[in-house]
N, C-alpha and C positions, 0 to 999 in steps of 0.2 A: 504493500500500500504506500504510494508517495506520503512524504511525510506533511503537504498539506491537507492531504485527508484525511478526515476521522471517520470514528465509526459509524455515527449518526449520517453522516454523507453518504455513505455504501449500506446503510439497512434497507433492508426491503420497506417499502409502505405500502399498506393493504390499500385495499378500496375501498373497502370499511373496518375498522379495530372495534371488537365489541370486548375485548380484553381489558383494552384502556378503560372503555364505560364502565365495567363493573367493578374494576379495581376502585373507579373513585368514591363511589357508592358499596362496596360491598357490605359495610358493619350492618346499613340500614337494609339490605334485601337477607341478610342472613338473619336480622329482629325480626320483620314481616314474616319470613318463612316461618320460625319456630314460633310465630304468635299462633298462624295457622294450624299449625299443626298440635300443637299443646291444647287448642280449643277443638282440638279433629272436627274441623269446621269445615269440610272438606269442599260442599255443594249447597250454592248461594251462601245465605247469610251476611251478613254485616262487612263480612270481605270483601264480596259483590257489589252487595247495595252503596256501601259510601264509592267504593270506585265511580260508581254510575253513576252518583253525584256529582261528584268533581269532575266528572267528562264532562258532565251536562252542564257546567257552570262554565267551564275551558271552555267551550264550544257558544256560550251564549244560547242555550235553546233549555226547554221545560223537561224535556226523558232524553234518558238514554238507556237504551235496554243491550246488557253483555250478551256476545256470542262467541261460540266456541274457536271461530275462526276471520277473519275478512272473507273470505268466499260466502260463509253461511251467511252472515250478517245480511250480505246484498241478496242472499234467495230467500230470507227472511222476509225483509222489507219487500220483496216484490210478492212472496206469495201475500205476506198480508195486504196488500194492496189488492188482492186477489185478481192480479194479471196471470194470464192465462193462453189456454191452446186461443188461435183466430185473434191475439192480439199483438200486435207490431212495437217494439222500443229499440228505438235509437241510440246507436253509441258509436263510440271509436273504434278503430283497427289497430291502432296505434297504447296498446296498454296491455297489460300481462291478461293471460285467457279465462282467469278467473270472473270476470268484470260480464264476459258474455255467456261464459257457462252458467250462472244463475239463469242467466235469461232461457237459455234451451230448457236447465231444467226443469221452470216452469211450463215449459211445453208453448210459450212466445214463439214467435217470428224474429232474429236480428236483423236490423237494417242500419247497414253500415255507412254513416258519413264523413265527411275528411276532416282532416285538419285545420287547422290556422300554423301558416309557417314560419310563425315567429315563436309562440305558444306551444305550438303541439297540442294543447288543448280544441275541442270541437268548434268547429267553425259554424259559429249561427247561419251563416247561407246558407252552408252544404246542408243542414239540418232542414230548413227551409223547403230543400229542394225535393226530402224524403219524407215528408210528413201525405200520410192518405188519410180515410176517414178508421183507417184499424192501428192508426198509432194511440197507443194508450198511455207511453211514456218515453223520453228523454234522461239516459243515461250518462250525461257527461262523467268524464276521468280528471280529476286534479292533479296533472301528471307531473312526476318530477318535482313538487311541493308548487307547482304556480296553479292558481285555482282557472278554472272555463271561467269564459263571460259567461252570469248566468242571468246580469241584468240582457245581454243580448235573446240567451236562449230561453227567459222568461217572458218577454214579447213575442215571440212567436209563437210559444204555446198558448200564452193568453187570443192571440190571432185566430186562434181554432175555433171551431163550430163547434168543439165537445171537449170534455176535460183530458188534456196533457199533461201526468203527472214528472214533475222533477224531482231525479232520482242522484244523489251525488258517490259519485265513487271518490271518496278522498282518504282510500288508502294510503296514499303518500304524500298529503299535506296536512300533518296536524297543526292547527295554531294558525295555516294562511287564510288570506284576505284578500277580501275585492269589494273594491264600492263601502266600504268599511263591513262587511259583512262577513264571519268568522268561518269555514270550511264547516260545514255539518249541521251549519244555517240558514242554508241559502237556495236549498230546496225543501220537498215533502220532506224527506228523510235524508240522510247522510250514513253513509257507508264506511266504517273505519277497521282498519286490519292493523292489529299489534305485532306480527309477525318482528323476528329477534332485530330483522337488520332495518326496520323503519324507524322516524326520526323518535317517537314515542314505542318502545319494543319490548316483547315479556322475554320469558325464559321458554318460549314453546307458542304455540298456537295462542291466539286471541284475535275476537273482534267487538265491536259495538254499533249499535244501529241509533242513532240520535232524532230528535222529532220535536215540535209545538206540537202536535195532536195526542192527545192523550189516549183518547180510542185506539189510534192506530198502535200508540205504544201498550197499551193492554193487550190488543189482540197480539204484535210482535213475543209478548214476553209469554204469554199461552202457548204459541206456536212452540218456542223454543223451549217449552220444558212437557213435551208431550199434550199439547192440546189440555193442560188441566186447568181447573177454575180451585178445585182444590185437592188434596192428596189424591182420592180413588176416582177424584169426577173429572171427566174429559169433554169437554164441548165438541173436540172436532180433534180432527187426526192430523198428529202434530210431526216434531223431530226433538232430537237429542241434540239440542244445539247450545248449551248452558255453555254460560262462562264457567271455565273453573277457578275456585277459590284462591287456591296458592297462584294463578297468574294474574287476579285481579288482586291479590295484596302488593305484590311485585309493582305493578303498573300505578297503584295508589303512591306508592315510594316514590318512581321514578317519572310520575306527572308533575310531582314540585319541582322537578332538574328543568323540565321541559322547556320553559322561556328561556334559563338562560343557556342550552346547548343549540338552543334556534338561534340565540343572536351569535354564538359563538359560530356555528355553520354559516350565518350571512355576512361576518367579517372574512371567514376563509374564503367562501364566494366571491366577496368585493374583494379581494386582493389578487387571487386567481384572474379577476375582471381589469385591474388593475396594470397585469402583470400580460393578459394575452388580447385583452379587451381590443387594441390598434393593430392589431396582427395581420397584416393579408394573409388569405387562405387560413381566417378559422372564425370561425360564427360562435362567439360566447353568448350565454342565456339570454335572453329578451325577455325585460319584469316592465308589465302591461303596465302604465302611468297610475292606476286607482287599485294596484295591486301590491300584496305582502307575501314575496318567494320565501319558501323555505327549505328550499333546499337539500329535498330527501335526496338528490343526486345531481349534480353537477355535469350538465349533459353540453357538449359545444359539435361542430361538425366539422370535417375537413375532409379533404379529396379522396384521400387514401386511408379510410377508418381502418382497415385491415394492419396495414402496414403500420401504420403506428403504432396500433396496440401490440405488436409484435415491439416493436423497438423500446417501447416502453416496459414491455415482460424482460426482454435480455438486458433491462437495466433497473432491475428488483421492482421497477413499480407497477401494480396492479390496475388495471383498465377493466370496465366492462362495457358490453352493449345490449341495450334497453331499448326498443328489443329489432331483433333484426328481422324477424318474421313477420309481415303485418297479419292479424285476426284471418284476415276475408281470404290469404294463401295458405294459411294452413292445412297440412290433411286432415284433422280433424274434422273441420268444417264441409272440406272438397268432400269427404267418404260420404257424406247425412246429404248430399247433391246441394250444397249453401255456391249461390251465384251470384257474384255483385261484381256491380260494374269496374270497372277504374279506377283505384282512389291516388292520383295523381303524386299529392302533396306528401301522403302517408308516406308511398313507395321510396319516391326520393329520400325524406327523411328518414328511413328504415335501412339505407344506405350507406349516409353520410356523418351518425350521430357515433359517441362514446364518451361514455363516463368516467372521468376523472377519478382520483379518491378524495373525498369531504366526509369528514365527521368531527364533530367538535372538539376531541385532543390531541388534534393533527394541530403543528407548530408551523409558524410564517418557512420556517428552512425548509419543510419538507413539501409547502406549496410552490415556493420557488426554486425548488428541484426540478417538481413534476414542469413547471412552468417553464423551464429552462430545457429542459427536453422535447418540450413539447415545441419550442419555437426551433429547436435545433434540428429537428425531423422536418418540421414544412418549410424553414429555409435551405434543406437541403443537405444537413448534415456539417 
């Protein structure tokens, strides 16, 4: 090793450290666990419910109802909306495949529209352009932590001759904003996945479905613990979708960190911004003027997405891409005979994108690593 280098110069840097996180926090997630456990409080109770609280104060809205997963969450909120076979919802191509597999399983129609290619988020046109009289909802993606216009894609479904429910997938924006309006506020329901590597994350599986309607959120929390009203009584044929205990004690701990490892994620942001922001040949985030990014992943484009992330791997640091398949080509899809037209904007962007590494005990040095490698491959070496 020359002797200007140190160690810290030549360590690898993940794409995410969930090491670092728990290290800073562990006394308090090792308290929660043995509280749990010493109350063998295993399913719901007091460990669920104040979580649920506190989400639902986080978020600005009156319920939040835990679920087992972010996948569930969103097939929750759509069965209790009681969307169904012969009914049409809108979403993106452009977002991890859990977002549209709710929709099939309720036995819906997807109808796939494009981007905004700044955002990556749902572009109210395209939306515009797919709406029939069997669209029963609009599923935008808060992708990347920047939330959809949803003052856009709220005009349009008000536009309708019949009700268009707004459905929010904001598994990867906890805490963002638009028009001042909080992620899991800003439609019917809101969609949240705790999974390990999001900016708010358990030890394992978690989700939550958020709401103003209290009906709705009634029926949600029946659904999710087998259709019951009470221990042996069942209104209606439900699923096994409960939070469980020990990952909502977990999440009650590590929702106090939560503001300050966002603002810490948007300083790494701005300096990454800082550092590649004037670059020819590289497109850094675009945060829409009445919006608050946060930054679950640090996503920029450039010519040669392949090629970098290679040159970056042979130089210890960690790159991913989110995602390279768009929804409408996968076989999944192709095999159930799903046909949709062209999504122009997605495609391109499904090309040209890669993730960086951002998480909040990532140090200025090891942004301006990545940052310096990063200008060192598109100028050419």
């Amino acid at each position: 090793m020359p002797a200007t280098m140190t160690p810290a110069a030549t360590a690898p840097i993940p794409l995410v450290d969930l090491h670092a996180q728990f290290a800073s926090i562990q006394s308090e997630i090792d308290e929660a666990i043995r509280d749990v456990i010493g109350r063998c409080a295993f399913i719901g109770g007091e460990p669920v419910a104040g979580f649920e609280r506190d989400f639902a104060d986080f978020c600005n809205v009156e319920h939040a109802v835990g679920a087992s997963s972010g996948t569930t969450a969103l097939h929750l909120a759509l069965c209790a909306l009681g969307i169904g076979p012969g009914d049409e919802v809108i979403a993106p191509a452009h977002t991890f495949i859990a977002t549209v597999e709710a929709i099939a399983q309720c036995g819906a129609r997807i109808v796939f529209a494009d981007i905004d290619p700044q955002t990556y988020t749902l572009d109210p046109e395209s939306v515009a352009r797919c709406l029939t009289p069997r669209t029963r909802a609009i599923l935008p993606v808060h992708i990347y932590g920047h939330m959809a216009d949803m003052s856009g894609l709220r005009k349009i479904a008000g536009n309708c001759d019949h009700e268009v429910i707004l459905i929010e997938d904001a598994a990867q924006a906890h805490g963002a904003e638009r028009d001042g309006v909080r992620a899991g506020a800003g439609g019917r329901v809101g969609c949240f996945s705790f999974f390990p590597g999001k900016n708010l994350g358990a030890c394992g599986d978690a989700g939550m479905v958020t709401t103003n309607d209290a009906d709705l959120a009634r029926r949600m929390r029946a659904l999710a613990n087998h259709g019951r009203q009470s221990k042996y009584e069942h209104d209606q044929m439900g699923y096994n979708y409960r939070l469980d205990a020990l990952q909502a004690a977990i999440l009650k701990v590590k929702l106090v960190h939560l503001d300050r490892w966002t603002k810490l994620r948007r300083s790494r942001a701005a300096l990454y911004q800082d550092l590649l922001g004037h670059t020819a040949g590289i497109t850094t985030p675009h945060v829409a003027e009445d919006a608050r990014h946060v930054y679950h992943l640090y996503v920029i484009q450039v010519d040669n997405r392949d090629g970098l992330r290679n040159y970056l791997a042979d130089r210890g640091i960690s790159a991913g891409v989110h995602y390279p398949i768009p929804l409408h080509q996968q076989p999944a899809l192709r095999r159930h005979g799903f046909d949709s037209a062209p999504l122009k904007i997605t495609e391109r962007i499904a090309n040209r994108i890669i993730s960086l590494p951002l998480y909040p005990e990532m140090t200025d040095e090891q942004v301006i690593r990545v940052a310096d490698a990063v200008h060192r491959f598109v100028g050419g070496q």
